[in-house]
C-alpha positions in Angstrom: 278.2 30.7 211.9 279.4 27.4 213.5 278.8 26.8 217.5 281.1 25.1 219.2 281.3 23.7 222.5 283.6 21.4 224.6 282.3 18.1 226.5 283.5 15.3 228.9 285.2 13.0 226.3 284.8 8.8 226.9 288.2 7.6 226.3 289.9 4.6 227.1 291.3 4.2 230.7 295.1 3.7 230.5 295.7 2.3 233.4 293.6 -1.2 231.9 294.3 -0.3 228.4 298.1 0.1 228.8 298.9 0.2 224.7 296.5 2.4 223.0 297.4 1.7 219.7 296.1 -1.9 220.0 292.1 -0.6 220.4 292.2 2.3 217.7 290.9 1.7 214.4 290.2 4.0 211.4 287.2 5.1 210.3 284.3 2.6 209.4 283.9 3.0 205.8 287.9 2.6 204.9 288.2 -0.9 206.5 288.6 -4.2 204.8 287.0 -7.6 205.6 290.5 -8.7 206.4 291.8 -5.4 208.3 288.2 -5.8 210.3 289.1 -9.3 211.0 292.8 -8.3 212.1 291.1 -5.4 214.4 288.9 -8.0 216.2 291.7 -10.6 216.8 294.3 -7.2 217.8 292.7 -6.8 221.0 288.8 -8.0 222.4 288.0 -4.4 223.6 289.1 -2.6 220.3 286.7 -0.4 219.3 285.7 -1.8 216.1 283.7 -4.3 218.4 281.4 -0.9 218.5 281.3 0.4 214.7 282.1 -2.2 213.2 281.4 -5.4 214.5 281.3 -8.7 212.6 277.8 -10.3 211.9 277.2 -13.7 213.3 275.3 -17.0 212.2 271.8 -17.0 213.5 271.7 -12.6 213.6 267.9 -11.3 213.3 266.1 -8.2 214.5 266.9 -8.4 218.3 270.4 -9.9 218.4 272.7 -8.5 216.2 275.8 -6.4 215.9 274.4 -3.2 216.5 273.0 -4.6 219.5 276.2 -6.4 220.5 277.5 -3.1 220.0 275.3 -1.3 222.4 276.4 -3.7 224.9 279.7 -3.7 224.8 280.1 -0.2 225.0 277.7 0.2 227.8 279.8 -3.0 229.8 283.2 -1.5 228.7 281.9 1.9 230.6 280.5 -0.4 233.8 284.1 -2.0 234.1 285.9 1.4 233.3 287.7 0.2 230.6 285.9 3.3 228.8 286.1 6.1 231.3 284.6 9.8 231.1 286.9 13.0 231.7 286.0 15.1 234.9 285.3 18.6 233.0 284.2 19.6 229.7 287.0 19.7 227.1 288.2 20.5 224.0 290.7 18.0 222.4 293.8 19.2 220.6 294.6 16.6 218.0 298.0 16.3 215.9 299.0 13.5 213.4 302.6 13.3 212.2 302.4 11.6 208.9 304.6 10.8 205.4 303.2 12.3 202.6 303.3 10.7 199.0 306.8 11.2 198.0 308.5 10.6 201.9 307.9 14.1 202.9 307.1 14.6 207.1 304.1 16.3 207.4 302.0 17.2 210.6 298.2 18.3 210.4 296.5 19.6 213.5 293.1 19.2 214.3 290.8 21.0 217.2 288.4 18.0 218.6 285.1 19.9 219.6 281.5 20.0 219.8 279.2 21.3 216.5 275.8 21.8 216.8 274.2 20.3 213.8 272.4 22.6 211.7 270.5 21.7 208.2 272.5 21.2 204.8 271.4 24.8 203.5 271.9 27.0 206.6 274.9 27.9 205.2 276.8 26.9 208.4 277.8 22.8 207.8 278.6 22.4 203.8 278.4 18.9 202.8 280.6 17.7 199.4 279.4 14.3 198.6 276.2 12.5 197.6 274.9 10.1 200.6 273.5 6.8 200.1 270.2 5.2 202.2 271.6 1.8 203.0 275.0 3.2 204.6 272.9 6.1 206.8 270.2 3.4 207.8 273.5 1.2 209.4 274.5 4.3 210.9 271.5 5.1 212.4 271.0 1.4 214.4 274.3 1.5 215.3 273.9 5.4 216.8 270.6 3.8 218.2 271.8 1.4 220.1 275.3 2.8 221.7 273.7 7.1 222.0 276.8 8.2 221.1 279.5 9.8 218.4 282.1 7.0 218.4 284.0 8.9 215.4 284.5 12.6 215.1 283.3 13.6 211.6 286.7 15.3 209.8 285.2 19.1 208.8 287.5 21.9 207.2 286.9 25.7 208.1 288.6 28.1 205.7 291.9 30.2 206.3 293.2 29.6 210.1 292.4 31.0 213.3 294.6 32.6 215.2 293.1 31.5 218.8 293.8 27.7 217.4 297.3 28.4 216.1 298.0 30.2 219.9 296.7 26.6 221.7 298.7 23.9 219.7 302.3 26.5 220.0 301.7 26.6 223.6 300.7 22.5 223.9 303.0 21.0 221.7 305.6 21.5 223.9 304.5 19.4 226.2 304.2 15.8 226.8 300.9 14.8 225.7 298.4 13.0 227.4 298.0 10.4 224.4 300.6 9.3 222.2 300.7 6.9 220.3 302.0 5.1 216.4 299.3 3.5 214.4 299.6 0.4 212.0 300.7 2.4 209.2 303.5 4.3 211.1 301.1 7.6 211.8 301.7 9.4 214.9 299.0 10.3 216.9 299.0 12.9 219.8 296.3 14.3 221.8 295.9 17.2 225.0 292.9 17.9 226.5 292.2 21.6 227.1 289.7 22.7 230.0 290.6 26.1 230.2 287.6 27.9 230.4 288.8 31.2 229.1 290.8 29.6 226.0 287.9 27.8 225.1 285.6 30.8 225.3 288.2 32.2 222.9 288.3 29.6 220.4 284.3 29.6 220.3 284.1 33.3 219.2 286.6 32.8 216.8 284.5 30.1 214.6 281.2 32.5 215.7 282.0 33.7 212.3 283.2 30.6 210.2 281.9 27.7 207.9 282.7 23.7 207.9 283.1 22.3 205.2 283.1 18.3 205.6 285.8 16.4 204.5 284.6 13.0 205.5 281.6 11.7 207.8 278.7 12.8 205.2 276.6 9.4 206.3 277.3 10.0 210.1 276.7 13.3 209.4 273.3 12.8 208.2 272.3 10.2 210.2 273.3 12.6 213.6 270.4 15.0 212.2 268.3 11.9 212.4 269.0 10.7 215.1 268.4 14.2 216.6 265.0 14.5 215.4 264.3 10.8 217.1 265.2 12.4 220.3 263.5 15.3 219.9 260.3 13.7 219.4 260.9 11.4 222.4 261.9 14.0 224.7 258.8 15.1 227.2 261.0 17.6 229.2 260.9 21.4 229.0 260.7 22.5 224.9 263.7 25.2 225.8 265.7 22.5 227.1 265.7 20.4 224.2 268.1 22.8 222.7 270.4 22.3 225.2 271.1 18.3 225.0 273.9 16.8 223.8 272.0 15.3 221.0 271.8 18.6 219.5 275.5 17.8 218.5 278.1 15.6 216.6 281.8 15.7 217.5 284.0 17.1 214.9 287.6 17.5 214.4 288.2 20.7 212.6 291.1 21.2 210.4 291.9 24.7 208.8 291.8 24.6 205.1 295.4 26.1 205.0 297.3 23.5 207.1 300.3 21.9 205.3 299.4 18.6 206.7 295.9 18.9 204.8 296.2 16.5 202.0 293.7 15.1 199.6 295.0 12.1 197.6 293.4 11.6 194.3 291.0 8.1 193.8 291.7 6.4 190.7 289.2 4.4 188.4 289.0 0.9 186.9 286.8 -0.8 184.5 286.3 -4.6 183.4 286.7 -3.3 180.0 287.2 0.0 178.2 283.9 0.9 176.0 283.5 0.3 172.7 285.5 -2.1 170.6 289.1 -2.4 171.7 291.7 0.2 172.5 292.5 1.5 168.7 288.9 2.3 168.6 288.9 3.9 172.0 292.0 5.8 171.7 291.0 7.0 168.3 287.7 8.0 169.5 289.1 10.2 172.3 291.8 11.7 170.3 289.0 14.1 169.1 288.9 15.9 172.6 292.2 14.8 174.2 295.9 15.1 172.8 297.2 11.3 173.2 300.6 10.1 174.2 301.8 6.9 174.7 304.6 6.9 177.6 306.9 3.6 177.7 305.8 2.3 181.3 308.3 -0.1 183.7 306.2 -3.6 184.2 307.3 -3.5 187.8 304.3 -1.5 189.3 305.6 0.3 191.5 307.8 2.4 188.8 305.2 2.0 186.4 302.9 4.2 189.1 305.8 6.6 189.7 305.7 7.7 185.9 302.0 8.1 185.4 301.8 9.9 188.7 304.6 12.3 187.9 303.1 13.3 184.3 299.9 14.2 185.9 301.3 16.1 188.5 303.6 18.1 185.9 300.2 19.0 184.4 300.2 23.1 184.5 297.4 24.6 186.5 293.9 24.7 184.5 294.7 21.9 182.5 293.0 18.7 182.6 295.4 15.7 182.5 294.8 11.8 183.1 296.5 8.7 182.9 295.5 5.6 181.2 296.6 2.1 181.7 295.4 -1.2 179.8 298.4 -3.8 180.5 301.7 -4.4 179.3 304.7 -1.8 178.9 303.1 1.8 178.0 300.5 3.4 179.4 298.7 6.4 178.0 298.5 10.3 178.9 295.3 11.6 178.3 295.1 16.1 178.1 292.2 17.7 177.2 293.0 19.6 174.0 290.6 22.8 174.3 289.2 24.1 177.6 285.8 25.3 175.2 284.9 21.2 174.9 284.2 21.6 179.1 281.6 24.4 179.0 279.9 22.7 175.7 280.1 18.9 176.5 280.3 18.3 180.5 277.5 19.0 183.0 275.0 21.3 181.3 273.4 23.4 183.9 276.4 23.3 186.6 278.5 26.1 187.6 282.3 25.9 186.3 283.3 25.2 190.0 282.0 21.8 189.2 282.0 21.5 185.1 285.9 21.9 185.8 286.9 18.9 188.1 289.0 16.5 187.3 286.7 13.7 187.9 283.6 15.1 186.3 285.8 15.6 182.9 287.3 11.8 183.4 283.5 10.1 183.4 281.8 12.4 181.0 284.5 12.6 178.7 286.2 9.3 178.5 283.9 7.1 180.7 280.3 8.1 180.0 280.4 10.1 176.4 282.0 6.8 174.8 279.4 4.7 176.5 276.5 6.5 175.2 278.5 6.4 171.6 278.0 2.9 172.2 274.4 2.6 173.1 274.7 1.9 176.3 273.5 4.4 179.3 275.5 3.2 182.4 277.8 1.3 183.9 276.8 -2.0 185.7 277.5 -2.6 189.1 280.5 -4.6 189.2 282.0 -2.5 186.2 283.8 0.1 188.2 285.7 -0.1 191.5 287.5 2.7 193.1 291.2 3.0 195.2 293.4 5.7 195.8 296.6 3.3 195.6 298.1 3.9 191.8 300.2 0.6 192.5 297.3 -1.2 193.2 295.5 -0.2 190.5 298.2 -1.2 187.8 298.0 -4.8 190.1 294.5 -5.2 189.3 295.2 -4.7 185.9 297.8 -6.7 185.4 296.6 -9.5 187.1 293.1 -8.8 189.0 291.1 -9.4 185.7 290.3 -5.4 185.1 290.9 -4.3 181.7 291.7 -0.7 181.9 292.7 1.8 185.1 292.6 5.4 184.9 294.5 8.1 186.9 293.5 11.6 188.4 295.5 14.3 190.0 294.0 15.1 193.4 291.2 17.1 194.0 292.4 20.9 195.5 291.0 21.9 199.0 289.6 25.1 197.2 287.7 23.2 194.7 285.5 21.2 197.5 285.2 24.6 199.0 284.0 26.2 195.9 281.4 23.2 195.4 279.8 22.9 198.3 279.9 26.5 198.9 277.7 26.3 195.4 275.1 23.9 197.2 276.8 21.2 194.9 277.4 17.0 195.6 280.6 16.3 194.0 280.5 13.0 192.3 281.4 9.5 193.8 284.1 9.1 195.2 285.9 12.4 194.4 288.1 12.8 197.3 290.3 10.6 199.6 291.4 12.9 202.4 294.7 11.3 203.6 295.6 10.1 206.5 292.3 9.2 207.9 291.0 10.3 211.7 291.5 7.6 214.4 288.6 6.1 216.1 288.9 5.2 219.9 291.1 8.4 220.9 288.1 10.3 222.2 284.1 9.6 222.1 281.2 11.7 223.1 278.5 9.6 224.9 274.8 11.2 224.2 272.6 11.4 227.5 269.4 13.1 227.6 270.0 14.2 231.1 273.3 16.5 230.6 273.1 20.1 228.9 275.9 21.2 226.8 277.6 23.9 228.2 277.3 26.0 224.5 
């Protein structure tokens, strides 16, 4: 199903760019305003300069950071500070990580070409709803620089053997790039030009779906941008299929690594609905058995308890935390499995009736706001973060009134979703850790032909 292909990766030139680590960044959408101000002091040729760069006093149509964008990357290339490999490649990627709870954990990734087909071909399975705003900034940004400056993170179910064969044989030696990230991640990469291997690996995903994990905006805007070019492109129609912008970069994960983790993205509200916490707690006690579990104030071991209840929670069962302040918190399981199939999501299949985070809004966010008369949420009623100590923070002292927990979505229920042609909602997984930007980009020129 999916085509792959290898390319001639941009990547940093090491011999001007002697620590790596200093001009990596994560993806756009997980950084700060502070961590994008500490990026732009960490080094001036970081790459968040390119996809993310800070806008400036006096900004209008024709100067502005996507522009500023466009320019540095096309000065960082004239000055080789940004320099192009000599062959087409494919990119072995490893991170070496701690997982929740201290464990060492190590997820490899294949860095590759995908050509971009429609949602619906049932090659490339999206999971998440999109929004305009964040695919129109994409879109000037990918306007102005013609390039992928960060891989989109897709999933391809089981594992292939072909893949497995490359990292044994490549993790034994030194590699290429190596390097520690601000959160203690370890990053290595090897570049693979073997034209047989690669052949190999390309037959073996002849037959397999993506799923992706993250990069749904860039995703989409890629297809855009792809129809742009197409339009503007006067050369021969057959060799429109063959350009470069007939393709993202991906790095593709098998849905069985160890080092695959999803951590679950907790919710908070100014206020819980309706008229105080007796009258909440006695309202949900008619769907979900209630307990109330003597919490530490300290948040860190307050997080620790709620965490481990939900993840004690026996498979099929629906189990969330609940905390308002002060020295308890509550655990909140849904006392008959029947109350999903009458009550949540009428007309959706069980693969998405059954999530975790469906059950949490339309159960205990959304049912008792419609008890209440009101429809929806505003605005600046929820905020989202997958940090449980932060979260019990924000209550105590950020001004929010109530925080509740989830267990992490499972790999096999974003599989089963998207395989269903489904959108989970907002904010329903936090695949953890996040790619790297700046290890390797794929510049888009209409001159080349991708050797597919």
């Amino acid at each position: 199903m999916a085509v792959i292909a290898p390319f001639r990766g941009l990547r940093y030139n090491p011999e001007l760019v002697k620590d790596l680590s200093l001009v990596v960044a994560p993806p756009y959408d997980v950084i700060s305003p502070e961590s994008q101000q500490a990026f732009h002091a960490l080094h001036r040729q970081n790459v968040i300069r390119l996809i993310l760069g800070e806008v400036c006093e006096g900004d209008d149509t024709e100067r502005n950071r996507y522009r500023r964008a466009g320019d540095y990357f096309r000065r960082w290339q004239a000055e080789k500070v940004l320099v192009r490999d000599p062959a087409p490649a494919i990119y072995l990627y490893q991170q070496i990580f701690q997982a929740p709870g201290g464990r060492e954990l190590a997820r490899r990734g294949l860095i590759a070409l995908v050509r971009l087909e429609e949602f619906g071909g049932r090659t490339v399975f999206p999971h998440e709803r999109t929004m305009a705003a964040a695919k129109e900034d994409r879109l000037r940004l990918m306007q102005s620089c013609h390039a992928n400056l960060s891989p989109i993170f897709g999933i391809y179910p089981g594992s292939l053997l072909e893949v497995d064969r490359l990292f044994i044989s490549e993790e034994e030696r030194e590699a290429p790039i190596d390097l520690r990230d601000r959160d203690g991640i370890r990053h290595r990469v090897w570049t693979l030009e073997d034209g047989a291997k690669i052949n190999a690996v390309r037959d073996a995903f002849e037959s397999t779906p993506i799923f992706i994990a993250d990069g749904h905006h860039r995703y989409e805007t890629a297809l855009a941008f792809r129809d742009l070019m197409r339009a503007k492109d006067r050369g021969d129609p057959s060799a429109k299929e063959t350009r470069p912008y007939n393709y993202i970069m991906m790095t593709l994960v098998s849905a069985g690594d160890p080092g695959l983790i999803i951590l679950p993205i907790h919710r908070l509200l100014r206020q819980l609905p309706g008229a105080g916490l007796d009258a909440y707690v006695s309202q949900v006690s008619q769907q979900f058995r209630v307990e109330r579990v003597p919490l530490p104030i300290d948040p860190e071991a307050g997080a620790s308890v709620i965490l481990g209840r939900l993840q004690a929670t026996r498979s099929g069962r629906h189990r969330f935390g609940l905390y308002v302040g002060g020295e308890s918190a509550y655990v909140l399981t849904l006392a008959d499995e029947r109350i999903v199939e009458a009550e949540v999501a009428e007309g959706n299949p069980a693969a998405y009736k059954r999530l975790d985070v469906t059950i949490l809004h339309a159960l205990l966010i959304d049912g008792p706001l419609r008890r209440q008369g009101q429809a929806i949420l505003p605005d600046d009623a929820l905020v989202y973060t997958h940090d449980a100590v932060e979260a019990i923070r924000m209550v105590q002292h950020g001004g929010w009134g109530a925080a509740f927990f989830l267990n992490p979505t499972k790999i096999a229920e974003v599989q089963a979703v998207a395989g269903a042609g489904l959108r989970m909602p907002p904010k329903s997984t936090f695949f953890y850790p996040k790619l790297l930007t700046g290890l390797v980009i794929h510049p888009i020129l209409l001159d080349e032909v991708v050797e597919a």
